[in-house]
N, CA, C and O atoms as a GROMACS GRO file, in nm:
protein
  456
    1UNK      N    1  10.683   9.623   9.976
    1UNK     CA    2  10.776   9.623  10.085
    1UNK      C    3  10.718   9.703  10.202
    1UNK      O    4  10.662   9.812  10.192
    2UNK      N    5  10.739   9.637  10.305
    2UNK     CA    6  10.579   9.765  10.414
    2UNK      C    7  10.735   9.804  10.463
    2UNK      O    8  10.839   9.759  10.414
    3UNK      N    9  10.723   9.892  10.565
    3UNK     CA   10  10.811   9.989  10.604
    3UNK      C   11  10.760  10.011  10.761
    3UNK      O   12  10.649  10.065  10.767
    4UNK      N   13  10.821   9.978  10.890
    4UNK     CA   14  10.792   9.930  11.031
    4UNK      C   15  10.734  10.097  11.010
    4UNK      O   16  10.757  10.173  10.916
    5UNK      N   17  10.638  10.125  11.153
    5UNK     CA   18  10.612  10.200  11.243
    5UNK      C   19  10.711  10.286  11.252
    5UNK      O   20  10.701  10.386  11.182
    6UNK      N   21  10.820  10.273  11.329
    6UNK     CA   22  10.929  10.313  11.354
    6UNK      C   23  10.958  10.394  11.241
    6UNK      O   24  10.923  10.512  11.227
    7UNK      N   25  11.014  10.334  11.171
    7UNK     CA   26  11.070  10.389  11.069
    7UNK      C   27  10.994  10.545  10.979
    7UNK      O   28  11.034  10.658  10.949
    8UNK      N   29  10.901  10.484  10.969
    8UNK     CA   30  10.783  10.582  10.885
    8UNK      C   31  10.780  10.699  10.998
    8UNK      O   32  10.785  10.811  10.947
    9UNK      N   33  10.772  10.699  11.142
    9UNK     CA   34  10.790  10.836  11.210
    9UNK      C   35  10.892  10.915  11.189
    9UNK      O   36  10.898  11.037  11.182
   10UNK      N   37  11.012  10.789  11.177
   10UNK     CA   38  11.168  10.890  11.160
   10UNK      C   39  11.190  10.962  11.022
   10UNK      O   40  11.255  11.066  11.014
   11UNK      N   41  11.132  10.900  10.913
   11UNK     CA   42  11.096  10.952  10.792
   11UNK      C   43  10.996  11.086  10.812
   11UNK      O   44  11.007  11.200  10.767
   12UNK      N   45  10.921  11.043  10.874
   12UNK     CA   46  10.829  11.144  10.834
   12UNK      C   47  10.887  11.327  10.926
   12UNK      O   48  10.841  11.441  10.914
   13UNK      N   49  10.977  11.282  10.992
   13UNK     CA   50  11.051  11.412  11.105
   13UNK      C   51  11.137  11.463  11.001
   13UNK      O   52  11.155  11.584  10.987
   14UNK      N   53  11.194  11.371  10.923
   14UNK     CA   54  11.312  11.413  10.832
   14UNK      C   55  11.249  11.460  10.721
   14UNK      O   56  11.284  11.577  10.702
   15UNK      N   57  11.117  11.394  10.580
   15UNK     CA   58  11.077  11.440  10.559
   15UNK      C   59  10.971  11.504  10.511
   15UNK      O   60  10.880  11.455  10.443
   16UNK      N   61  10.986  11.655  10.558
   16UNK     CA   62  10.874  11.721  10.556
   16UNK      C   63  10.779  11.751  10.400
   16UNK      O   64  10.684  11.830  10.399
   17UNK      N   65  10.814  11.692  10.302
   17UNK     CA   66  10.758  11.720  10.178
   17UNK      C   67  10.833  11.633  10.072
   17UNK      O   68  10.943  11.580  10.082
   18UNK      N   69  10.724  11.633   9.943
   18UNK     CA   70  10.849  11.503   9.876
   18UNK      C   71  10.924  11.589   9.828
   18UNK      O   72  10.919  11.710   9.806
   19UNK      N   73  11.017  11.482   9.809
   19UNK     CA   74  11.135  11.549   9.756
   19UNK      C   75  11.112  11.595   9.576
   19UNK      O   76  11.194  11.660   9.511
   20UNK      N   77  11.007  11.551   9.535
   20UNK     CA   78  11.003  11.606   9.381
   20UNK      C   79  10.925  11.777   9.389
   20UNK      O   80  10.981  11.884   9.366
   21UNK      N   81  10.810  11.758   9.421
   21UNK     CA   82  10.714  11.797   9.398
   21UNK      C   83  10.690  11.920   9.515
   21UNK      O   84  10.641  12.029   9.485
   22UNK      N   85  10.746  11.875   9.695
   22UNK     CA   86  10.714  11.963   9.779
   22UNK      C   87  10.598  11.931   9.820
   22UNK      O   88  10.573  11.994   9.922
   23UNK      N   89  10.476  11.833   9.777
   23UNK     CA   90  10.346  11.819   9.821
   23UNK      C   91  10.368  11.765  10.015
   23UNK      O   92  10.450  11.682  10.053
   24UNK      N   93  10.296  11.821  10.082
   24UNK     CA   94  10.318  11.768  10.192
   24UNK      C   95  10.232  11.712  10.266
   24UNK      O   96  10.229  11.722  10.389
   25UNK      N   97  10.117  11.617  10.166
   25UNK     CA   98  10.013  11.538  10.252
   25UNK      C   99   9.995  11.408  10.130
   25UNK      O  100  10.006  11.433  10.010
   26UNK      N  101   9.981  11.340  10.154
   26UNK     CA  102   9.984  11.188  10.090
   26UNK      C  103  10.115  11.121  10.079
   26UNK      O  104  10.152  11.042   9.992
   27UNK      N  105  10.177  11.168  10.181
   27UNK     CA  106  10.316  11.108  10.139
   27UNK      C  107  10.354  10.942  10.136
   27UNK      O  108  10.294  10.879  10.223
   28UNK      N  109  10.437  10.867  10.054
   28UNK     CA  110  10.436  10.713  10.084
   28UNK      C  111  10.593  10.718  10.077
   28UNK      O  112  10.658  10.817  10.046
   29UNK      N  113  10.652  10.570  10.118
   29UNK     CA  114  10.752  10.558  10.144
   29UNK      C  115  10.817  10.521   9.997
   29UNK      O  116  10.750  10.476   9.904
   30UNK      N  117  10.926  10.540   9.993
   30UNK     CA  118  10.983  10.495   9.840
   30UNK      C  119  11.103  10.476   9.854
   30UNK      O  120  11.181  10.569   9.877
   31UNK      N  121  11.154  10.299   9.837
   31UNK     CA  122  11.250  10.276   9.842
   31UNK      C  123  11.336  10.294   9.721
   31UNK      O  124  11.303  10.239   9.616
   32UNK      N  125  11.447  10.371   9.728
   32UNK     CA  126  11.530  10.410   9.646
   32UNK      C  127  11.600  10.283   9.541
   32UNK      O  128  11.621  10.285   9.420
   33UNK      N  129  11.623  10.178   9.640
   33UNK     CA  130  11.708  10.066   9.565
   33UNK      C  131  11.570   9.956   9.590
   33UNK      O  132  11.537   9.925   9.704
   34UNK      N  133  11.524   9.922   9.512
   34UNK     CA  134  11.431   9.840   9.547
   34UNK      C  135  11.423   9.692   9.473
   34UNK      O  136  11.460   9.685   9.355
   35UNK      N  137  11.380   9.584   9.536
   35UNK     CA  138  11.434   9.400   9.537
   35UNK      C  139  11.474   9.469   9.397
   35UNK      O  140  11.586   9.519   9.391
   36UNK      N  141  11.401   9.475   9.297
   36UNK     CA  142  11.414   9.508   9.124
   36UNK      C  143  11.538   9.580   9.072
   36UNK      O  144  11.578   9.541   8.962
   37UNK      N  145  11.591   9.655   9.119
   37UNK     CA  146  11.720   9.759   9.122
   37UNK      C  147  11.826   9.734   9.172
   37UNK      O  148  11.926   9.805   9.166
   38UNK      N  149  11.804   9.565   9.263
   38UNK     CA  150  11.950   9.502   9.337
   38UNK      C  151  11.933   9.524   9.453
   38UNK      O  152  12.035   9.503   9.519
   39UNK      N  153  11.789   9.579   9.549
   39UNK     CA  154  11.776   9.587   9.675
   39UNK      C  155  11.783   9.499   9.730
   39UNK      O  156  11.864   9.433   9.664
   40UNK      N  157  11.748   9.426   9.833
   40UNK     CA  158  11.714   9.337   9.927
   40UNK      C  159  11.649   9.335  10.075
   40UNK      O  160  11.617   9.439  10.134
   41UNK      N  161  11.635   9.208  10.128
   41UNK     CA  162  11.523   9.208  10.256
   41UNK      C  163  11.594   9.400  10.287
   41UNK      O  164  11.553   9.514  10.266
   42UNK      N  165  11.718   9.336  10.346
   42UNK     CA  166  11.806   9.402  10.449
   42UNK      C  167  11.790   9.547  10.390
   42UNK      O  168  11.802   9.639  10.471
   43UNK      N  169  11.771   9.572  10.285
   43UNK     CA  170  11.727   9.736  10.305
   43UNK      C  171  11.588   9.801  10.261
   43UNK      O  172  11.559   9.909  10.210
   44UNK      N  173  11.521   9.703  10.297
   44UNK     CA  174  11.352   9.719  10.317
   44UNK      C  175  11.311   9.840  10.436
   44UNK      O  176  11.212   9.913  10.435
   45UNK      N  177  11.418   9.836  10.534
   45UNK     CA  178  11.401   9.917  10.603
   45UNK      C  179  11.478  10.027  10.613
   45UNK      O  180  11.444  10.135  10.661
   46UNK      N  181  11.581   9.998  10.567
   46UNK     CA  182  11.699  10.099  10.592
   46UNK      C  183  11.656  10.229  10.571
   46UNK      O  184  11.586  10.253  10.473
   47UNK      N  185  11.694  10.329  10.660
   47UNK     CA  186  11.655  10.495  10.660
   47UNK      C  187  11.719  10.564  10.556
   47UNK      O  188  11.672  10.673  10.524
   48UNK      N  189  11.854  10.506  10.478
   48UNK     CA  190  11.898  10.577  10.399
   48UNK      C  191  11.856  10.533  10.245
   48UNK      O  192  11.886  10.594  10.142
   49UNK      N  193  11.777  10.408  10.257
   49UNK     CA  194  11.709  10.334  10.124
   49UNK      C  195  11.583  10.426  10.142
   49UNK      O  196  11.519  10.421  10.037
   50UNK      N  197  11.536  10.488  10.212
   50UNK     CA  198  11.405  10.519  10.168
   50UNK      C  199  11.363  10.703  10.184
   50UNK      O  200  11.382  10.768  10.287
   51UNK      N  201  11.318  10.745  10.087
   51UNK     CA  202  11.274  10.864  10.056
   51UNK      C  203  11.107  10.858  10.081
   51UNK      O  204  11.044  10.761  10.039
   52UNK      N  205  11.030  10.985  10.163
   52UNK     CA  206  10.886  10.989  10.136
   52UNK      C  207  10.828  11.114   9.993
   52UNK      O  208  10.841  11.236  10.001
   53UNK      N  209  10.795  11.072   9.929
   53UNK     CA  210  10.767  11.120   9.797
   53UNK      C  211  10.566  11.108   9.760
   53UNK      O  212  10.496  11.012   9.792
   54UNK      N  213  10.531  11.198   9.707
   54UNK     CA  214  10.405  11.230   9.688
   54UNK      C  215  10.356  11.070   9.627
   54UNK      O  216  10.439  11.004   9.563
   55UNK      N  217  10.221  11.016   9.652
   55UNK     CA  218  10.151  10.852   9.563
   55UNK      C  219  10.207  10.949   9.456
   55UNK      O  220  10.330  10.945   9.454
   56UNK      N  221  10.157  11.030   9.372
   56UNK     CA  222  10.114  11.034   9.216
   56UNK      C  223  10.314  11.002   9.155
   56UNK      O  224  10.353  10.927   9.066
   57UNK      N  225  10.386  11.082   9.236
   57UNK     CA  226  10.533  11.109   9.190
   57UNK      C  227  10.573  10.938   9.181
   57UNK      O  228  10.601  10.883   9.075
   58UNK      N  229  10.569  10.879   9.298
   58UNK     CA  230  10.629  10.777   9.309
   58UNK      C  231  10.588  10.618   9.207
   58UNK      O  232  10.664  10.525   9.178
   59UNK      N  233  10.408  10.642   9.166
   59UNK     CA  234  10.352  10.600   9.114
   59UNK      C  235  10.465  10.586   8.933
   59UNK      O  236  10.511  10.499   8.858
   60UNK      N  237  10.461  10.687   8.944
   60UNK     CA  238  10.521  10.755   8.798
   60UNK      C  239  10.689  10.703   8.768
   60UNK      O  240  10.755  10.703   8.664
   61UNK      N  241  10.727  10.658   8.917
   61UNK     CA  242  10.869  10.640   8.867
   61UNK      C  243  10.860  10.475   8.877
   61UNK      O  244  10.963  10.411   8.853
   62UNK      N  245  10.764  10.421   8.905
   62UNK     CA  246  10.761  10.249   8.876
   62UNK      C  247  10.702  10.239   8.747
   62UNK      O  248  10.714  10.137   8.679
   63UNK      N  249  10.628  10.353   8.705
   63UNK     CA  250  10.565  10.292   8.539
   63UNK      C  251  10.607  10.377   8.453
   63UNK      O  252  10.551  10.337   8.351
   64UNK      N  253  10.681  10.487   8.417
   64UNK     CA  254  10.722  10.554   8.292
   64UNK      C  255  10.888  10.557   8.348
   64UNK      O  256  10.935  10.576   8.460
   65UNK      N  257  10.947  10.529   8.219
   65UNK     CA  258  11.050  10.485   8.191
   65UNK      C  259  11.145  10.591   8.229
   65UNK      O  260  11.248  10.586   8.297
   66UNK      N  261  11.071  10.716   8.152
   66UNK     CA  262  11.192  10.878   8.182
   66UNK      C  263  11.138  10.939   8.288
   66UNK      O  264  11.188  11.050   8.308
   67UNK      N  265  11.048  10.906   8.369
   67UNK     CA  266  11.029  10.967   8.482
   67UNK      C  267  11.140  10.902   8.572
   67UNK      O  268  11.217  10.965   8.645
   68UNK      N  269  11.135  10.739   8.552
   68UNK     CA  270  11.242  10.667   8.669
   68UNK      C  271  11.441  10.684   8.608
   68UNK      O  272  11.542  10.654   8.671
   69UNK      N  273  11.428  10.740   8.470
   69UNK     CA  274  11.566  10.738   8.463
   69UNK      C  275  11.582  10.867   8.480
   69UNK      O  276  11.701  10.892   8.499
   70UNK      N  277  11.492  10.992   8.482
   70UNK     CA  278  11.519  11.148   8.563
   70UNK      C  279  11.564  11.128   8.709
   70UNK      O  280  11.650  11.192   8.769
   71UNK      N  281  11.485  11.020   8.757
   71UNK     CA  282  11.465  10.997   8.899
   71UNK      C  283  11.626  10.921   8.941
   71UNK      O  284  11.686  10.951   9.044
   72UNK      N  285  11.656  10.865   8.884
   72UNK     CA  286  11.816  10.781   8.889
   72UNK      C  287  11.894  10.916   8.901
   72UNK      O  288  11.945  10.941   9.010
   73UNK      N  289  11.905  10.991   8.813
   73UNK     CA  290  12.005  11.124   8.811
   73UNK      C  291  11.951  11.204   8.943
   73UNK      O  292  12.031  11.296   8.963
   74UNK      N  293  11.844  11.206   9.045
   74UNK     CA  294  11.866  11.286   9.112
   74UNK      C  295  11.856  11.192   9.235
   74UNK      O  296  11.784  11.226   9.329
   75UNK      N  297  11.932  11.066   9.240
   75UNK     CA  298  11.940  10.950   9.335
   75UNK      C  299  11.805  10.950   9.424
   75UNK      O  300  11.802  10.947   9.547
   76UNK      N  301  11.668  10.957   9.315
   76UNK     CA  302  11.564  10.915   9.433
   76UNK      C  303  11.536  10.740   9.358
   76UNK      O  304  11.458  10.654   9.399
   77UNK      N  305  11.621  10.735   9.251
   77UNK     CA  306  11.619  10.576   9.223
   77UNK      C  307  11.757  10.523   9.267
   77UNK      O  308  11.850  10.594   9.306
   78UNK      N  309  11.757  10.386   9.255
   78UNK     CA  310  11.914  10.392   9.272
   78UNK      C  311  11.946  10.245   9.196
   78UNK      O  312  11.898  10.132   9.210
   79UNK      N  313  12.054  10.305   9.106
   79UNK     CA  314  12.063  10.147   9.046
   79UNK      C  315  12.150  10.056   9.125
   79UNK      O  316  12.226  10.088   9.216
   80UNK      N  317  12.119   9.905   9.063
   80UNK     CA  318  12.187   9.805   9.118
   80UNK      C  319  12.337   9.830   9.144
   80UNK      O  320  12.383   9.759   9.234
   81UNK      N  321  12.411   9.904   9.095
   81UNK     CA  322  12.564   9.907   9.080
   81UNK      C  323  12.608   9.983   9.172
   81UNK      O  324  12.710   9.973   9.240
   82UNK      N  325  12.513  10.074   9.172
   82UNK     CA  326  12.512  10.203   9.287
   82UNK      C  327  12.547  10.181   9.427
   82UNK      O  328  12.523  10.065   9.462
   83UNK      N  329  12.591  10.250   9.511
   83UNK     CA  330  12.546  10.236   9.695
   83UNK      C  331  12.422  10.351   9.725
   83UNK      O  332  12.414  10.471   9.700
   84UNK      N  333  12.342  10.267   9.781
   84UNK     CA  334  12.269  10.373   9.843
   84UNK      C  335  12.296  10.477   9.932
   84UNK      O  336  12.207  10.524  10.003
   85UNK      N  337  12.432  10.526   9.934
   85UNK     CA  338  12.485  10.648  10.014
   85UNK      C  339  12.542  10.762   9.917
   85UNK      O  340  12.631  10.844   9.939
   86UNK      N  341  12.453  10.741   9.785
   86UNK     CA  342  12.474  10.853   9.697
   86UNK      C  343  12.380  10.924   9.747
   86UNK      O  344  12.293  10.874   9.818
   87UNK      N  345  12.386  11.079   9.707
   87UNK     CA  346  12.288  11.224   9.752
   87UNK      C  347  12.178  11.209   9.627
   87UNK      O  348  12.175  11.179   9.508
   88UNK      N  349  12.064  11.264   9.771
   88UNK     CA  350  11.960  11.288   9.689
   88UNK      C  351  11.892  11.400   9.627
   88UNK      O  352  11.831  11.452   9.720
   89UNK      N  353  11.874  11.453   9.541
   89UNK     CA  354  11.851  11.629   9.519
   89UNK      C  355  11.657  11.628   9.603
   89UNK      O  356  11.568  11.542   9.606
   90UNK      N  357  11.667  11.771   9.658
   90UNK     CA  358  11.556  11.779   9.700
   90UNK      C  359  11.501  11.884   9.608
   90UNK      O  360  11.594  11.963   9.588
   91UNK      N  361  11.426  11.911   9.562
   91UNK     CA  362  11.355  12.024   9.432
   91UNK      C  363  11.330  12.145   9.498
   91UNK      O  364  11.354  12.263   9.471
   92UNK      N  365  11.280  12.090   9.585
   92UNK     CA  366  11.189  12.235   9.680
   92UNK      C  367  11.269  12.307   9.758
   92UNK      O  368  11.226  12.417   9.796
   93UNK      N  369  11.439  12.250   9.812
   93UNK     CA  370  11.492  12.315   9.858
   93UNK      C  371  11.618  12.402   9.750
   93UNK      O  372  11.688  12.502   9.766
   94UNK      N  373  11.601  12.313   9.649
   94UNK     CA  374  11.696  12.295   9.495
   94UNK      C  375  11.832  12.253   9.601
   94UNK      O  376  11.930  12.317   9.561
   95UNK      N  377  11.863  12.178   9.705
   95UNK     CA  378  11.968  12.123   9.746
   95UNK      C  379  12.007  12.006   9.746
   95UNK      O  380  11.915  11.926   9.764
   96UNK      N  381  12.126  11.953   9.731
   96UNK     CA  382  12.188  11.778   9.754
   96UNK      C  383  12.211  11.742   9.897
   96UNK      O  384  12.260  11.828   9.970
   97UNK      N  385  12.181  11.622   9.944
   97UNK     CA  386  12.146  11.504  10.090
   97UNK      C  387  12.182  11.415  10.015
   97UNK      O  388  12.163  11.366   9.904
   98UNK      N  389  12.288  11.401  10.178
   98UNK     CA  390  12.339  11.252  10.182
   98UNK      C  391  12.247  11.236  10.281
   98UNK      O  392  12.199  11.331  10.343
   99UNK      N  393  12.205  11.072  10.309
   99UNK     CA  394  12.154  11.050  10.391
   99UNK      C  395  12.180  10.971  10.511
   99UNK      O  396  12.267  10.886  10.490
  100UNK      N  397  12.142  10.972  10.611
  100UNK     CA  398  12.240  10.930  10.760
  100UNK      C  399  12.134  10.789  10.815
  100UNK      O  400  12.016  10.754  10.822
  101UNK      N  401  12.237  10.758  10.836
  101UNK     CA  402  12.151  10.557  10.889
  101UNK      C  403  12.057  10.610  11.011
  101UNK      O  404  11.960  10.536  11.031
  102UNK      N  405  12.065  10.699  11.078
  102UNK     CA  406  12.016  10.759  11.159
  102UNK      C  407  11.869  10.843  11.158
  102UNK      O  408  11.798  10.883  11.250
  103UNK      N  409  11.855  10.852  11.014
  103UNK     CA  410  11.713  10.930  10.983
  103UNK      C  411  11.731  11.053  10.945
  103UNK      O  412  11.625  11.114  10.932
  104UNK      N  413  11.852  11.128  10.916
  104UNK     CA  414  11.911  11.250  10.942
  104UNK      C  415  11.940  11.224  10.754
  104UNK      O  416  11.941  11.141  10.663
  105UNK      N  417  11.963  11.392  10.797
  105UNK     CA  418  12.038  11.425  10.618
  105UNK      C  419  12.135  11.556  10.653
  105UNK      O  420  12.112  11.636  10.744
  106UNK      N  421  12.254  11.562  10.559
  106UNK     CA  422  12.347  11.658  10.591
  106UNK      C  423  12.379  11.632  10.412
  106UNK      O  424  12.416  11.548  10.329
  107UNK      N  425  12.312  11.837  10.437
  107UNK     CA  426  12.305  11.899  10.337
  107UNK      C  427  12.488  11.903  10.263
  107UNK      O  428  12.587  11.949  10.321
  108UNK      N  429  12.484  11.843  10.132
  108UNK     CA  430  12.628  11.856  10.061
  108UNK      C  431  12.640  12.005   9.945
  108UNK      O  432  12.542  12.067   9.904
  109UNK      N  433  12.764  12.032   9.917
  109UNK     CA  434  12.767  12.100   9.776
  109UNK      C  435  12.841  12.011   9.670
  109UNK      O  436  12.944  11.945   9.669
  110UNK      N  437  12.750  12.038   9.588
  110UNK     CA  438  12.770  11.967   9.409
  110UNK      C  439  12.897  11.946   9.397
  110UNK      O  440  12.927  11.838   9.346
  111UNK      N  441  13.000  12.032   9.436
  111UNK     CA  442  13.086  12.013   9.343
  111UNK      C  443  13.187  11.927   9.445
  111UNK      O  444  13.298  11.893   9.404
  112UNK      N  445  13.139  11.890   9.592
  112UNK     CA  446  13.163  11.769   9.685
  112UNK      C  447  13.178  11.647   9.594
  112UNK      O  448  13.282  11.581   9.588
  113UNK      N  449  13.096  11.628   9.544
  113UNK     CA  450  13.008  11.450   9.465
  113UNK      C  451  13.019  11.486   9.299
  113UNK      O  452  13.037  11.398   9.216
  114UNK      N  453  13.012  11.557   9.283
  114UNK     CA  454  13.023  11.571   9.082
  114UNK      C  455  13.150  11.607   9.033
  114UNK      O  456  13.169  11.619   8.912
   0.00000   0.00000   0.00000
């Protein structure tokens, strides 16, 4: 799924490190709901479908099974049933994001969503 120009700048302002790991150079785009998970064209691009996450992390959640169902519980996957306007945990900040169609994130508390 390529991911416009556009988009990948507004990602990359928002964010500054992946969200697993904190690495802050190799970053790729990673669509949260993806065609396989019930995505579609229409959120190939969407700012709130997509997280930037380290190659090795993201690598790991398309081929091992408990890496991508860890990854579901901290909404950097997102299943088919799901909306992609569930929060995403960030590690490095240990905080929950919702994410804004806008490129933006506004930081939630847990006990908001759980």
């Amino acid at each position: 799924m390529a991911v416009t120009k556009r988009v990948m700048r507004i990602l990359r302002e928002r964010d500054a490190h992946c969200w697993h790991c904190g690495q802050t150079e190799d970053l790729v785009p990673h669509h949260r709901k993806n065609k396989a998970m019930g995505g579609s064209k229409v959120l190939e691009n969407d700012i709130q479908n997509i997280i930037l996450v380290c190659a090795r992390y993201n690598g790991d959640m398309e081929s091992n099974a408990l890496v991508r169902r860890d990854a579901v519980g901290w909404g950097r996957k997102v299943p088919f049933w799901e909306d992609i306007s569930m929060p995403v945990f960030d590690s490095v900040t240990f905080r929950w994001y919702v994410l804004d169609s806008d490129g933006g994130k506004v930081e939630i508390d847990v006990g908001d969503t759980f």
